[in-house]
N, CA, C and O atoms as a GROMACS GRO file, in nm:
protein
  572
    1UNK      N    1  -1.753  -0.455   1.906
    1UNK     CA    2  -1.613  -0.469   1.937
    1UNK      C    3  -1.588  -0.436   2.084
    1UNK      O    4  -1.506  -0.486   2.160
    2UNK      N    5  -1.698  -0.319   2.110
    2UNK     CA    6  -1.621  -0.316   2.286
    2UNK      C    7  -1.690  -0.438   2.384
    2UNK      O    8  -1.636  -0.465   2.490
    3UNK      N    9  -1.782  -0.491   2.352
    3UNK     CA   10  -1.786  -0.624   2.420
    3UNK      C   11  -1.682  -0.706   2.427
    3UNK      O   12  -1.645  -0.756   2.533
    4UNK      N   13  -1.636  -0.724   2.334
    4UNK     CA   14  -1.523  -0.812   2.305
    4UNK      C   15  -1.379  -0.760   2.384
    4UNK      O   16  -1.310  -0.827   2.460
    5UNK      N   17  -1.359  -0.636   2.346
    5UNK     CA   18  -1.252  -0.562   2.468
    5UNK      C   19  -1.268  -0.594   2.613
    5UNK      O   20  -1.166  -0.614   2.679
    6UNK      N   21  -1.380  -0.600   2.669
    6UNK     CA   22  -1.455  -0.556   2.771
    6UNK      C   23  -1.404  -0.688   2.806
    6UNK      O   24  -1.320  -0.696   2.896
    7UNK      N   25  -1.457  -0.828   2.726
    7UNK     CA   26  -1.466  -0.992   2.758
    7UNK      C   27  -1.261  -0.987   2.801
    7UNK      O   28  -1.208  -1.049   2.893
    8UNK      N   29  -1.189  -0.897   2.702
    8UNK     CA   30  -1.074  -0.991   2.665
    8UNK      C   31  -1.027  -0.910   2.783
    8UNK      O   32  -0.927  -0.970   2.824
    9UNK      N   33  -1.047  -0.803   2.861
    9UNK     CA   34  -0.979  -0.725   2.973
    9UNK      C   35  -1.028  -0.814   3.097
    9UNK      O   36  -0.965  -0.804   3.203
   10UNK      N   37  -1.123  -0.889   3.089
   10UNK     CA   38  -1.153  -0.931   3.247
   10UNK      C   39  -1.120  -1.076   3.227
   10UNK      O   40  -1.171  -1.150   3.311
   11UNK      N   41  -1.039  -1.138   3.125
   11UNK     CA   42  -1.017  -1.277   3.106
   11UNK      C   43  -0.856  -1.260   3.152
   11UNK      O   44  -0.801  -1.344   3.223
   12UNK      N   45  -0.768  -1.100   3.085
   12UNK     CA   46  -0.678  -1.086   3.180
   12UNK      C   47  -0.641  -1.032   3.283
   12UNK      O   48  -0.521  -1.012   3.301
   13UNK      N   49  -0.716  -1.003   3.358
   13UNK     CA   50  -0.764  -0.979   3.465
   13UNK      C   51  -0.749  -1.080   3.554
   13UNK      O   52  -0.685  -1.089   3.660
   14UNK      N   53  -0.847  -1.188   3.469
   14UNK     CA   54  -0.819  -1.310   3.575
   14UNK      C   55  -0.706  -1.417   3.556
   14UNK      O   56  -0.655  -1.504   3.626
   15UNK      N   57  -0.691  -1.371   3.432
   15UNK     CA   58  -0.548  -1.507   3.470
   15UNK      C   59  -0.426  -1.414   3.526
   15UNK      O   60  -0.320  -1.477   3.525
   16UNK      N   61  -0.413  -1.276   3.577
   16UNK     CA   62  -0.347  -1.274   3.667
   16UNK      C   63  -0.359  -1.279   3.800
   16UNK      O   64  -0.266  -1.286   3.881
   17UNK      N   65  -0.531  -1.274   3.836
   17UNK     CA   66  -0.552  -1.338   3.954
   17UNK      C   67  -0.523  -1.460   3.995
   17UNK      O   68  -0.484  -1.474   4.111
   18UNK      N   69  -0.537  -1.595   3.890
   18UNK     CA   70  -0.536  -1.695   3.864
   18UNK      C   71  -0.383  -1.784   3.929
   18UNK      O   72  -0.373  -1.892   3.987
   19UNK      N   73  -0.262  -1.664   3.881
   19UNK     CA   74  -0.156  -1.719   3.926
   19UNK      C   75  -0.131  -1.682   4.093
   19UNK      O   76  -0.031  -1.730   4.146
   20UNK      N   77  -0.208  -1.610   4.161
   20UNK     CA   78  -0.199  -1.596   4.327
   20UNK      C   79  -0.360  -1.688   4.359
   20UNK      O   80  -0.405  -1.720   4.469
   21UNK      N   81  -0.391  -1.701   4.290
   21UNK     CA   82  -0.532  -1.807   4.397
   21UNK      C   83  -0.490  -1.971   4.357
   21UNK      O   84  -0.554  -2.056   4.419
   22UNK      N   85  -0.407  -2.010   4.278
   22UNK     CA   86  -0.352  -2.108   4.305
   22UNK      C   87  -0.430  -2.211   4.294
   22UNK      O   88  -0.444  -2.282   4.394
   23UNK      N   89  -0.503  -2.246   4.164
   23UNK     CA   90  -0.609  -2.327   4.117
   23UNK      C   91  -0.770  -2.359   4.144
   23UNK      O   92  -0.855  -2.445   4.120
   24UNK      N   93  -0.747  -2.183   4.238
   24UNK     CA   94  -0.908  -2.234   4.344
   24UNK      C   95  -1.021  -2.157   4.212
   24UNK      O   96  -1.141  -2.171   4.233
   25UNK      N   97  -0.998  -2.115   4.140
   25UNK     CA   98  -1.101  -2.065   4.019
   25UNK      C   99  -1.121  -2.193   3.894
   25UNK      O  100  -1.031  -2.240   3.824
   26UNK      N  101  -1.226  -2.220   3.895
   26UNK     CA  102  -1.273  -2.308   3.788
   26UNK      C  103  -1.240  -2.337   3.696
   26UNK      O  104  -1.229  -2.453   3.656
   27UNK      N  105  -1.204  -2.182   3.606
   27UNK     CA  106  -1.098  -2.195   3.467
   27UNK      C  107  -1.001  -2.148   3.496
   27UNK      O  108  -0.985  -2.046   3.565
   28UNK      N  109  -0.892  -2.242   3.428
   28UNK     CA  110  -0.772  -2.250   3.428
   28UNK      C  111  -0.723  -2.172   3.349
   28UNK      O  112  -0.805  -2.120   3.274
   29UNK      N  113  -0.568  -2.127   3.328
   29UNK     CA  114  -0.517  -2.023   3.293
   29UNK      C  115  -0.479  -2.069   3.078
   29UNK      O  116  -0.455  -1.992   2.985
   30UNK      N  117  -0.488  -2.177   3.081
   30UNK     CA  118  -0.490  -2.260   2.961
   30UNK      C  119  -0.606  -2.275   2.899
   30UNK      O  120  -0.605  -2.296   2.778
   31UNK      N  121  -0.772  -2.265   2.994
   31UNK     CA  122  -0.897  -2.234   2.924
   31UNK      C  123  -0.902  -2.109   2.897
   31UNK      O  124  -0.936  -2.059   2.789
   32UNK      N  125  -0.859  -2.035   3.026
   32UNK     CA  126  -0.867  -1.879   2.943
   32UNK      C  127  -0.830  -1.854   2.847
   32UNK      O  128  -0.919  -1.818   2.770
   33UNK      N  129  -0.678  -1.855   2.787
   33UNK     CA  130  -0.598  -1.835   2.727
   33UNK      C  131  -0.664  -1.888   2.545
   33UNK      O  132  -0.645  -1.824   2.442
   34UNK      N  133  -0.734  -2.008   2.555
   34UNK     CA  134  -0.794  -2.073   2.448
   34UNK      C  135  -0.914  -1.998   2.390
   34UNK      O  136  -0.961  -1.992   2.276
   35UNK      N  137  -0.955  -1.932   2.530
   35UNK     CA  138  -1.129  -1.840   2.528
   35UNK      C  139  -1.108  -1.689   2.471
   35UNK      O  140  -1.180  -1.616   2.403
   36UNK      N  141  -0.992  -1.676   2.522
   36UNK     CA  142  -0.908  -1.541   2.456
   36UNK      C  143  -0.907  -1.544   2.286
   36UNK      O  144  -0.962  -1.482   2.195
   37UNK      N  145  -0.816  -1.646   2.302
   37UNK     CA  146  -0.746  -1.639   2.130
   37UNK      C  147  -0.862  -1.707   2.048
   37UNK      O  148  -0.825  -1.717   1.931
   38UNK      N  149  -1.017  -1.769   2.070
   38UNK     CA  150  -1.144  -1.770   1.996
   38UNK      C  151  -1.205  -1.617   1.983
   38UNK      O  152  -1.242  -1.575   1.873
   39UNK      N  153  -1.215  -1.529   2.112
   39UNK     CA  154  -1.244  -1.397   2.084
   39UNK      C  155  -1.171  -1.317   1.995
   39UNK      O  156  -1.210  -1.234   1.913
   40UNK      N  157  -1.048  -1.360   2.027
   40UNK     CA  158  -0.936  -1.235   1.994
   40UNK      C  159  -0.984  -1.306   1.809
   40UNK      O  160  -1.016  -1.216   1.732
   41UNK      N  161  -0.986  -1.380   1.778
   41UNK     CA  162  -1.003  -1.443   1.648
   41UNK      C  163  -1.115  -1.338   1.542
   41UNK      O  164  -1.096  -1.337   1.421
   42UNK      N  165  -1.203  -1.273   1.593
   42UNK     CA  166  -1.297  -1.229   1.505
   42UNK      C  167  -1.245  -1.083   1.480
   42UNK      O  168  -1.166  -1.019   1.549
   43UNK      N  169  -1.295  -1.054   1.388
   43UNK     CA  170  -1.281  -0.882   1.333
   43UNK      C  171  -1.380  -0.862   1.264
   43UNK      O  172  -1.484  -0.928   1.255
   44UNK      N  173  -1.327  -0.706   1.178
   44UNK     CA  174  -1.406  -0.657   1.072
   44UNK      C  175  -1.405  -0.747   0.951
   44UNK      O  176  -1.336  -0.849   0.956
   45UNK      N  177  -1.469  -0.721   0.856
   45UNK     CA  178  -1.477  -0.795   0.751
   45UNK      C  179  -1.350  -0.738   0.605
   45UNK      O  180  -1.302  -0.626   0.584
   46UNK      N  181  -1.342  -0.794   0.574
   46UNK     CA  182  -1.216  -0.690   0.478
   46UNK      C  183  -1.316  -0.641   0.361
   46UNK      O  184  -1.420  -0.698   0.328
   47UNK      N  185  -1.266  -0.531   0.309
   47UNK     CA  186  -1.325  -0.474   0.180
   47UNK      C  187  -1.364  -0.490   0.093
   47UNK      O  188  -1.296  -0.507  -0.008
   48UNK      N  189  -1.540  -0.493   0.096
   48UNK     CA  190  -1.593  -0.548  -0.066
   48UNK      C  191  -1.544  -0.463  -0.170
   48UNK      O  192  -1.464  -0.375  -0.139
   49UNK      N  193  -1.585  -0.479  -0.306
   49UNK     CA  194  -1.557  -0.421  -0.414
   49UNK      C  195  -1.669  -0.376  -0.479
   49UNK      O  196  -1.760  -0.458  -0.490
   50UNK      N  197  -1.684  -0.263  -0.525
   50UNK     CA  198  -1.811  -0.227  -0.607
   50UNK      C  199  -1.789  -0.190  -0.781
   50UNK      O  200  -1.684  -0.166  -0.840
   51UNK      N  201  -1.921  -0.194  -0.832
   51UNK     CA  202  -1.896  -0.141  -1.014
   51UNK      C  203  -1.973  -0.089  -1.018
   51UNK      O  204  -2.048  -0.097  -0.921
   52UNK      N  205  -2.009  -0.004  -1.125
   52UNK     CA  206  -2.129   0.075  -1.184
   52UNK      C  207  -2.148   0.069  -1.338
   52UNK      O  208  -2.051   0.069  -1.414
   53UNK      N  209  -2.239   0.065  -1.368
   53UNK     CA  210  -2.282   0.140  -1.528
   53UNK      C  211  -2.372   0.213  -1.492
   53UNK      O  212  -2.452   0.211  -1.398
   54UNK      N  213  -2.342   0.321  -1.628
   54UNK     CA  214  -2.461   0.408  -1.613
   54UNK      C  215  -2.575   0.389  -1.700
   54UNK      O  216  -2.574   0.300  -1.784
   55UNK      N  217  -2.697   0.484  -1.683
   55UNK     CA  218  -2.829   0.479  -1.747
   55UNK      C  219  -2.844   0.648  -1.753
   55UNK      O  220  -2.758   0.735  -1.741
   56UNK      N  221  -2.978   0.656  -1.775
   56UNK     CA  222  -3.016   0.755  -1.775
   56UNK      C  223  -3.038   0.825  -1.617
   56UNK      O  224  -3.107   0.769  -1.533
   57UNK      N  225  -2.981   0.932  -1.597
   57UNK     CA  226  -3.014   1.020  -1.481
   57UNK      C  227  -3.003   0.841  -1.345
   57UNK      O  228  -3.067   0.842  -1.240
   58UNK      N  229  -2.919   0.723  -1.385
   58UNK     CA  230  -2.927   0.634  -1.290
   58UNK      C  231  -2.727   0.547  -1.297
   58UNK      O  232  -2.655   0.515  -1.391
   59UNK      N  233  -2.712   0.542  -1.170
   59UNK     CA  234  -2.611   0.428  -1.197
   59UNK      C  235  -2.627   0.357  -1.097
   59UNK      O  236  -2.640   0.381  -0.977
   60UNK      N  237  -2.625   0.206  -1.198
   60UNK     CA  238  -2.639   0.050  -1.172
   60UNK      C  239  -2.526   0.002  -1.047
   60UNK      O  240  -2.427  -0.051  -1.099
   61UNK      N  241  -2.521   0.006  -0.931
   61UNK     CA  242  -2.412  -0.060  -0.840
   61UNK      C  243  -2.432  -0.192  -0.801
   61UNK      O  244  -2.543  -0.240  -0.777
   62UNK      N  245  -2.324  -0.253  -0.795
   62UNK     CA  246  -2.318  -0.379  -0.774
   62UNK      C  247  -2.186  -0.396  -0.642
   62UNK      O  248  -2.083  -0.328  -0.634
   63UNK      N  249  -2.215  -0.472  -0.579
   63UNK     CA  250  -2.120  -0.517  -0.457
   63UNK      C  251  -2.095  -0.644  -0.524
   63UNK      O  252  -2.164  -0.712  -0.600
   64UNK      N  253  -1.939  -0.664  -0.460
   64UNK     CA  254  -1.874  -0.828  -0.442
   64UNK      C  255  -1.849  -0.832  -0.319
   64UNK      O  256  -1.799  -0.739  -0.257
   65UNK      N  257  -1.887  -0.960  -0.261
   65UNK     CA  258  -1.843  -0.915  -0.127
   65UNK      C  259  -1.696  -0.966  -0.074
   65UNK      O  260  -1.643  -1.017  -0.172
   66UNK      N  261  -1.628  -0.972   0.013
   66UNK     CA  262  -1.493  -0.988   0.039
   66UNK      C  263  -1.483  -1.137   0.087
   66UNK      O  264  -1.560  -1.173   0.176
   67UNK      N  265  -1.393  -1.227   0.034
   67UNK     CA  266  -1.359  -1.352   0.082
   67UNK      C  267  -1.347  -1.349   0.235
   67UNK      O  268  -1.384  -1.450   0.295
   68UNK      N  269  -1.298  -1.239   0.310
   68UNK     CA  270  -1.277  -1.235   0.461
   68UNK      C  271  -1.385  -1.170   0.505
   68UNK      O  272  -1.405  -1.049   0.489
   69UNK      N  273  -1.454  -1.245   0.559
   69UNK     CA  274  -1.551  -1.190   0.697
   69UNK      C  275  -1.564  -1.161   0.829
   69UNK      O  276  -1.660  -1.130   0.900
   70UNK      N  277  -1.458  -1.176   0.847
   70UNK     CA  278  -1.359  -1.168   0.978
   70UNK      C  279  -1.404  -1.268   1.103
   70UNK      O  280  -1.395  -1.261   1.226
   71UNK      N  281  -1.460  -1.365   1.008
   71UNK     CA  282  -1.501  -1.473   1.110
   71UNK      C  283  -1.637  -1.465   1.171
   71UNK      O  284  -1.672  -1.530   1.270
   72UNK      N  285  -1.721  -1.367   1.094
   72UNK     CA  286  -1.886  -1.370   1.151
   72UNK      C  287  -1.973  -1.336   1.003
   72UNK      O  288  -1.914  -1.255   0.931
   73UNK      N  289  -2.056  -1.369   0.969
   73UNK     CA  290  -2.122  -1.356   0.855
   73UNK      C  291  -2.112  -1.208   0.873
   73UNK      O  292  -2.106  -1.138   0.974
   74UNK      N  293  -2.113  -1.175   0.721
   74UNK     CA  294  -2.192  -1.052   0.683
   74UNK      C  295  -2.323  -1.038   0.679
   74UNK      O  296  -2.383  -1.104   0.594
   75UNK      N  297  -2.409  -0.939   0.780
   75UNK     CA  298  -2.506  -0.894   0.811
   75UNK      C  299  -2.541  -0.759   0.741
   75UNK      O  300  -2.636  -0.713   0.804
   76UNK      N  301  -2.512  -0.686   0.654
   76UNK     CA  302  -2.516  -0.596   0.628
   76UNK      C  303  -2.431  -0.518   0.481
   76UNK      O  304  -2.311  -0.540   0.493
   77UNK      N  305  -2.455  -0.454   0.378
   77UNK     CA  306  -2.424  -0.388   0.269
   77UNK      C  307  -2.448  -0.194   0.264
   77UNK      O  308  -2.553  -0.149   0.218
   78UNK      N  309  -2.370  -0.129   0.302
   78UNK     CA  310  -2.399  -0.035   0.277
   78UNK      C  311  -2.346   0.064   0.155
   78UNK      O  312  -2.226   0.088   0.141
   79UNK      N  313  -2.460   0.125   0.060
   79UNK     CA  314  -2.419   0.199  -0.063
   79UNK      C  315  -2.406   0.346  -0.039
   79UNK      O  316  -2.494   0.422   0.002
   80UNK      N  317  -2.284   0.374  -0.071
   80UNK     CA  318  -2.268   0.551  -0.074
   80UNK      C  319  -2.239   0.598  -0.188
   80UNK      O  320  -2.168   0.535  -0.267
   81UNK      N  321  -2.291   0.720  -0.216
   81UNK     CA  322  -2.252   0.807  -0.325
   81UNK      C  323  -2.238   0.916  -0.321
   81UNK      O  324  -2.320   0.980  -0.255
   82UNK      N  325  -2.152   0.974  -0.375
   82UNK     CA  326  -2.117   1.107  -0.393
   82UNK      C  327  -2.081   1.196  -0.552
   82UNK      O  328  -2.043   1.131  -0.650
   83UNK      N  329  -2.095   1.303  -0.557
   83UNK     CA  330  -2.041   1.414  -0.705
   83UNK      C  331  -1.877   1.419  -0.690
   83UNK      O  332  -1.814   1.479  -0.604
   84UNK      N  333  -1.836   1.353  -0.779
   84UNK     CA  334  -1.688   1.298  -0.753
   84UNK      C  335  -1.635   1.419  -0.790
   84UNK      O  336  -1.528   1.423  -0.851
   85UNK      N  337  -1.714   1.547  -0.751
   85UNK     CA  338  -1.604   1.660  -0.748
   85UNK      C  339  -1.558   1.717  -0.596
   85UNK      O  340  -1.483   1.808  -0.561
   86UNK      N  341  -1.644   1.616  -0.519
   86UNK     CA  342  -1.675   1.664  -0.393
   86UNK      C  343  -1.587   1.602  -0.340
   86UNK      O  344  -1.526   1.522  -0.411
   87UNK      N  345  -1.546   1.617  -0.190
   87UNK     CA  346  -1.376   1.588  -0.108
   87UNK      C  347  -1.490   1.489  -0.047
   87UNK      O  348  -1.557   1.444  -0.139
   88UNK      N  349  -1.524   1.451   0.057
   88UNK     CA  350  -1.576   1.385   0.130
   88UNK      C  351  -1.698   1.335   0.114
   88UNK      O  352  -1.779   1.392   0.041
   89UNK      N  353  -1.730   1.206   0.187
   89UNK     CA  354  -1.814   1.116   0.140
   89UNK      C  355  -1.910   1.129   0.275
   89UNK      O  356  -1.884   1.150   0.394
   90UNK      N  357  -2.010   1.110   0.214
   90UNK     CA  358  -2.130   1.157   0.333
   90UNK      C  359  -2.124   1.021   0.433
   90UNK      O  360  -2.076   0.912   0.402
   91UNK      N  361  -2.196   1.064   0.581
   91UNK     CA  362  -2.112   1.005   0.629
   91UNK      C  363  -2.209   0.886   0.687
   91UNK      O  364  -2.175   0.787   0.752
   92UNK      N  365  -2.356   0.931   0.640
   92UNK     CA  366  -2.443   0.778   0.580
   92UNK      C  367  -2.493   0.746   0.480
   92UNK      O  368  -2.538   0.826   0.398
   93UNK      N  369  -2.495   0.610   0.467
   93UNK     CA  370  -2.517   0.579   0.336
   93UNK      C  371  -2.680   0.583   0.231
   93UNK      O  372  -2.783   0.625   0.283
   94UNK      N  373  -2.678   0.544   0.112
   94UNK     CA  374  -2.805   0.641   0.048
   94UNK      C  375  -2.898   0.511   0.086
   94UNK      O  376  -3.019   0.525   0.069
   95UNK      N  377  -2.852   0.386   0.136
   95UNK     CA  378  -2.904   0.222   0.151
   95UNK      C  379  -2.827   0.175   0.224
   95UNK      O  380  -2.711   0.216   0.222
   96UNK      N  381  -2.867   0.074   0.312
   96UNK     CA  382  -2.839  -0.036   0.359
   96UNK      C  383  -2.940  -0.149   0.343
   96UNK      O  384  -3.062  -0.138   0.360
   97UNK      N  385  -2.866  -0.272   0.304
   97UNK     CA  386  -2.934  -0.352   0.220
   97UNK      C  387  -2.897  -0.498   0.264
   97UNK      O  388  -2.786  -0.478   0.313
   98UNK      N  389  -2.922  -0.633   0.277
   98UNK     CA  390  -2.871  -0.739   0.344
   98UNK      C  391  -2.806  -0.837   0.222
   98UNK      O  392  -2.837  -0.877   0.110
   99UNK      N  393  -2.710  -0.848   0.309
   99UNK     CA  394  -2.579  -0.971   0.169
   99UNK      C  395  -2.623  -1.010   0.067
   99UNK      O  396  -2.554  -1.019  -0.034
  100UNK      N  397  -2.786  -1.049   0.074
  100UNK     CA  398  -2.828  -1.128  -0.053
  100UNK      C  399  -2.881  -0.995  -0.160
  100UNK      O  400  -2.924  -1.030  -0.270
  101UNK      N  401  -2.879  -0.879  -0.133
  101UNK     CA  402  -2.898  -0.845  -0.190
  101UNK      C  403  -2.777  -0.732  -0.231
  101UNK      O  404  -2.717  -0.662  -0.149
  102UNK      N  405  -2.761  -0.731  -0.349
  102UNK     CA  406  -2.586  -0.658  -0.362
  102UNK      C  407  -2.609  -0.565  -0.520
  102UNK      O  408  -2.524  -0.585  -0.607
  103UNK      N  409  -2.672  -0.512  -0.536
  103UNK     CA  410  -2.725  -0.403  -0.636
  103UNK      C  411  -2.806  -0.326  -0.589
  103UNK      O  412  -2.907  -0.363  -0.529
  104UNK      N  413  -2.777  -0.215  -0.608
  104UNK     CA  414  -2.834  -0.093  -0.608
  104UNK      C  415  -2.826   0.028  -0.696
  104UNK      O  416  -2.716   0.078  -0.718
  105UNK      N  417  -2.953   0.086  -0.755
  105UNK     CA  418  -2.963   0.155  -0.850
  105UNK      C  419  -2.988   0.313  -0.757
  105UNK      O  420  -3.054   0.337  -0.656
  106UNK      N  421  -2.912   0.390  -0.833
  106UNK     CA  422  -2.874   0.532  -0.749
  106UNK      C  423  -2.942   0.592  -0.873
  106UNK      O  424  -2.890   0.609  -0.984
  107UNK      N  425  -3.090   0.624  -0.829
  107UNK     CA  426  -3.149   0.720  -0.916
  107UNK      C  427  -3.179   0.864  -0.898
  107UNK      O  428  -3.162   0.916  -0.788
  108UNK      N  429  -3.217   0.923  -0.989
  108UNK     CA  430  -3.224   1.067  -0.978
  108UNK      C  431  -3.124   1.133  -0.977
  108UNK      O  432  -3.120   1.222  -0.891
  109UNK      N  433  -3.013   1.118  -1.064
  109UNK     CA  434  -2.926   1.195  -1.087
  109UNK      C  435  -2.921   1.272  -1.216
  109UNK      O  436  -2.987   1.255  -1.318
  110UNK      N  437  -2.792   1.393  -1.175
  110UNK     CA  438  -2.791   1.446  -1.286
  110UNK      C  439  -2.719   1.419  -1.463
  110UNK      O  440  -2.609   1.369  -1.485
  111UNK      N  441  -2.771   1.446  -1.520
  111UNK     CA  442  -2.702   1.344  -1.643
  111UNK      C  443  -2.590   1.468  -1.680
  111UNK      O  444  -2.592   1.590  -1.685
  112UNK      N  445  -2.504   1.373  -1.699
  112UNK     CA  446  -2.336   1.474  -1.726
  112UNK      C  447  -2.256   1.491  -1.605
  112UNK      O  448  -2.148   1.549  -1.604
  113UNK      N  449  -2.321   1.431  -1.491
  113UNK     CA  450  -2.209   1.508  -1.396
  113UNK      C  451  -2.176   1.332  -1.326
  113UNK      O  452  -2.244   1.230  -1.311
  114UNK      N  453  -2.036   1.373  -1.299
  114UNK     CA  454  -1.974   1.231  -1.257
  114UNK      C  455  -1.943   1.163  -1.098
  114UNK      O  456  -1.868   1.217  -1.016
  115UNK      N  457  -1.995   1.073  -1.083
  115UNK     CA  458  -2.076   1.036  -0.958
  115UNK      C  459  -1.958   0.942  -0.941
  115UNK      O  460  -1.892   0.897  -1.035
  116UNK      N  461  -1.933   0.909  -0.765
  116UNK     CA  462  -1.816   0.826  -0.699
  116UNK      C  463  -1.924   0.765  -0.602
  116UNK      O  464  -1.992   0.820  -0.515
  117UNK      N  465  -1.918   0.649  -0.640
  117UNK     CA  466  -1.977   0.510  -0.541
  117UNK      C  467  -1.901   0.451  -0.482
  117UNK      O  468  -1.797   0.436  -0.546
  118UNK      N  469  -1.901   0.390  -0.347
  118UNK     CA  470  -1.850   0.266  -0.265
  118UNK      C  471  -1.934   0.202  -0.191
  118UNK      O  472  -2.050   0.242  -0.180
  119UNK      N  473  -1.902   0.122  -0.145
  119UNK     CA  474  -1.935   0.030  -0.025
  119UNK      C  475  -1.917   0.001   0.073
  119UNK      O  476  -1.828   0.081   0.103
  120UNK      N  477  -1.936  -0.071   0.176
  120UNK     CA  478  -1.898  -0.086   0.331
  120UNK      C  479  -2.002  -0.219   0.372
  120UNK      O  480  -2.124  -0.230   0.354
  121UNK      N  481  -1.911  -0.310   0.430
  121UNK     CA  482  -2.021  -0.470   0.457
  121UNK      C  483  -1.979  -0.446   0.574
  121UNK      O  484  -1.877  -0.385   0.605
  122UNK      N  485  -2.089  -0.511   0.670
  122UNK     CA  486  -2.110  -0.491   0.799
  122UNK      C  487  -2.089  -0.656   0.837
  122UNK      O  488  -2.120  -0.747   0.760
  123UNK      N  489  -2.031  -0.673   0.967
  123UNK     CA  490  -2.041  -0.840   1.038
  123UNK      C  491  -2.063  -0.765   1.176
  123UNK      O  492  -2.051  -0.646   1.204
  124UNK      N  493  -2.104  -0.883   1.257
  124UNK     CA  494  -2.153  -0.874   1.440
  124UNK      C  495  -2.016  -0.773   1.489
  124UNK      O  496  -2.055  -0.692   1.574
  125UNK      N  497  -1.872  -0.760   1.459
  125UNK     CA  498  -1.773  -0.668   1.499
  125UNK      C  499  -1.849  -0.541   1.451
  125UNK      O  500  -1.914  -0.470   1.527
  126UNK      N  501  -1.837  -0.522   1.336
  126UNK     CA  502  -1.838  -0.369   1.284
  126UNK      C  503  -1.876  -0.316   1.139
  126UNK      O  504  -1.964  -0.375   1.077
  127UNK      N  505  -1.836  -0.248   1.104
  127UNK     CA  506  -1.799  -0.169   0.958
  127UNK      C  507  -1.645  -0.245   0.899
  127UNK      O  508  -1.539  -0.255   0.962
  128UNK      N  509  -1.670  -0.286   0.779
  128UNK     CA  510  -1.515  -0.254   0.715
  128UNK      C  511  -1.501  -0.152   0.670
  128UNK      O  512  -1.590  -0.067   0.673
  129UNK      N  513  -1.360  -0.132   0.605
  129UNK     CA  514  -1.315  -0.025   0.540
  129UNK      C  515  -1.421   0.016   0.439
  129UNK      O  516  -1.519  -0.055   0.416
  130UNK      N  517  -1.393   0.159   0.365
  130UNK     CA  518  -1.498   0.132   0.227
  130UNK      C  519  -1.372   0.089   0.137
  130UNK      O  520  -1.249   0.081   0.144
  131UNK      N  521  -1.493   0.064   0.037
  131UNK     CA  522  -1.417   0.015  -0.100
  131UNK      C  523  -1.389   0.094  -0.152
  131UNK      O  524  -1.431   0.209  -0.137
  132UNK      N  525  -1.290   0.050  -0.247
  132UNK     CA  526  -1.220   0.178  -0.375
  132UNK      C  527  -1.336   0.241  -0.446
  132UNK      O  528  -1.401   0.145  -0.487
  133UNK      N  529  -1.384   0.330  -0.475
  133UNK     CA  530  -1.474   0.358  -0.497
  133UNK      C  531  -1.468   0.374  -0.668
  133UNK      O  532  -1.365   0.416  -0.722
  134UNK      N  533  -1.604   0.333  -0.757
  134UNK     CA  534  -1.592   0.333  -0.904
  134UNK      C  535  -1.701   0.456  -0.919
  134UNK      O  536  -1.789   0.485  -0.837
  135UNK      N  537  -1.670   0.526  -1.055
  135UNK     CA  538  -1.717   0.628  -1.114
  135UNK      C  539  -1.771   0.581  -1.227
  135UNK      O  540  -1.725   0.493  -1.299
  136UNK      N  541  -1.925   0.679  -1.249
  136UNK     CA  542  -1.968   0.701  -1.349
  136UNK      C  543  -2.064   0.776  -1.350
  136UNK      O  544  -2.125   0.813  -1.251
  137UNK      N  545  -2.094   0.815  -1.500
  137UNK     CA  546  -2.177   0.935  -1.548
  137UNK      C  547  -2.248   0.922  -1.565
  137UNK      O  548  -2.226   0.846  -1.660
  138UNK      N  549  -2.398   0.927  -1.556
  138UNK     CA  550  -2.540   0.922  -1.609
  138UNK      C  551  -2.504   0.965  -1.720
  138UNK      O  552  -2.396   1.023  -1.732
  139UNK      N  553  -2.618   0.939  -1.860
  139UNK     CA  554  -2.634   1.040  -1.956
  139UNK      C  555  -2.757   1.018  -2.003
  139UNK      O  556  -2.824   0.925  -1.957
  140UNK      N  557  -2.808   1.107  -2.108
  140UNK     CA  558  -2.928   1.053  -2.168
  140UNK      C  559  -2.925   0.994  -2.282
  140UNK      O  560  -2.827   1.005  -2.355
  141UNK      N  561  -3.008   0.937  -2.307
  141UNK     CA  562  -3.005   0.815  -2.441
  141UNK      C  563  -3.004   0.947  -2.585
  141UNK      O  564  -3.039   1.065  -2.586
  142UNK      N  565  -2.958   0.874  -2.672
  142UNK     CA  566  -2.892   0.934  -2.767
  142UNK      C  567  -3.007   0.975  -2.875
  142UNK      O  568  -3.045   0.879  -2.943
  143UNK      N  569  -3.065   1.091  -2.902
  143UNK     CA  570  -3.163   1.085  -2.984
  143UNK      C  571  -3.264   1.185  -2.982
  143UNK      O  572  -3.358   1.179  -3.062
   0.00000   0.00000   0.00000
């Protein structure tokens, strides 16, 4: 993203040079302006969605990814988890994993205690938001 700041500060930059040099610069204040609003066009990606089931001492995550990509592929899936008794979410994730792949199994947990998963998809801008995050419990099989 700060490339993109960086591009969109020296494009106005120059189209206010543009109006005292009086057509002697190559691009015009109408190419800029077009070169702008293609940059200014991209963002973050908007918020995938995640699910879980549980297993034993494991829960099954799954990503959807978000209809908006903010105009650059998604490059990136990241899975977080946390003890959904806990305030804050660690602040990297337990995987990062690429678009085609959108499941992840969070093993080695404890059975009975209740676990908070989300997500975060990455494009050439950035991070999106995380997702709403879904809960569930490991347990052990019945028997």
């Amino acid at each position: 993203m700060a490339i993109i700041d960086t591009v969109l500060t020296h494009i106005d930059d120059r189209m206010s040079e543009n109006d005292h040099l009086y057509g002697h610069l190559s691009i015009r204040n109408d190419e800029l302006q077009r070169l702008k609003d293609f940059l200014g066009s991209f963002s973050v990606p908007g918020k995938a969605t995640v699910t879980v089931t549980a297993g034993d001492g494991v829960l099954h995550a799954t990503a959807v990814l978000p209809e908006d990509d903010g105009g650059n592929p998604i490059t990136a899936v990241k899975f977080f988890i946390k003890k959904a008794s806990d305030g804050n979410w660690p602040t990297e994730p337990a995987t990062t994993q690429t678009p085609t792949d959108l499941t992840y199994d969070f093993t080695g947990l404890t059975n009975g205690t209740e676990y908070s998963t989300a997500v975060v998809v990455v494009n050439e801008v950035g991070d999106s938001g995380m997702s709403d995050s879904a809960h569930g419990t490991p347990t052990a099989p019945a028997g």
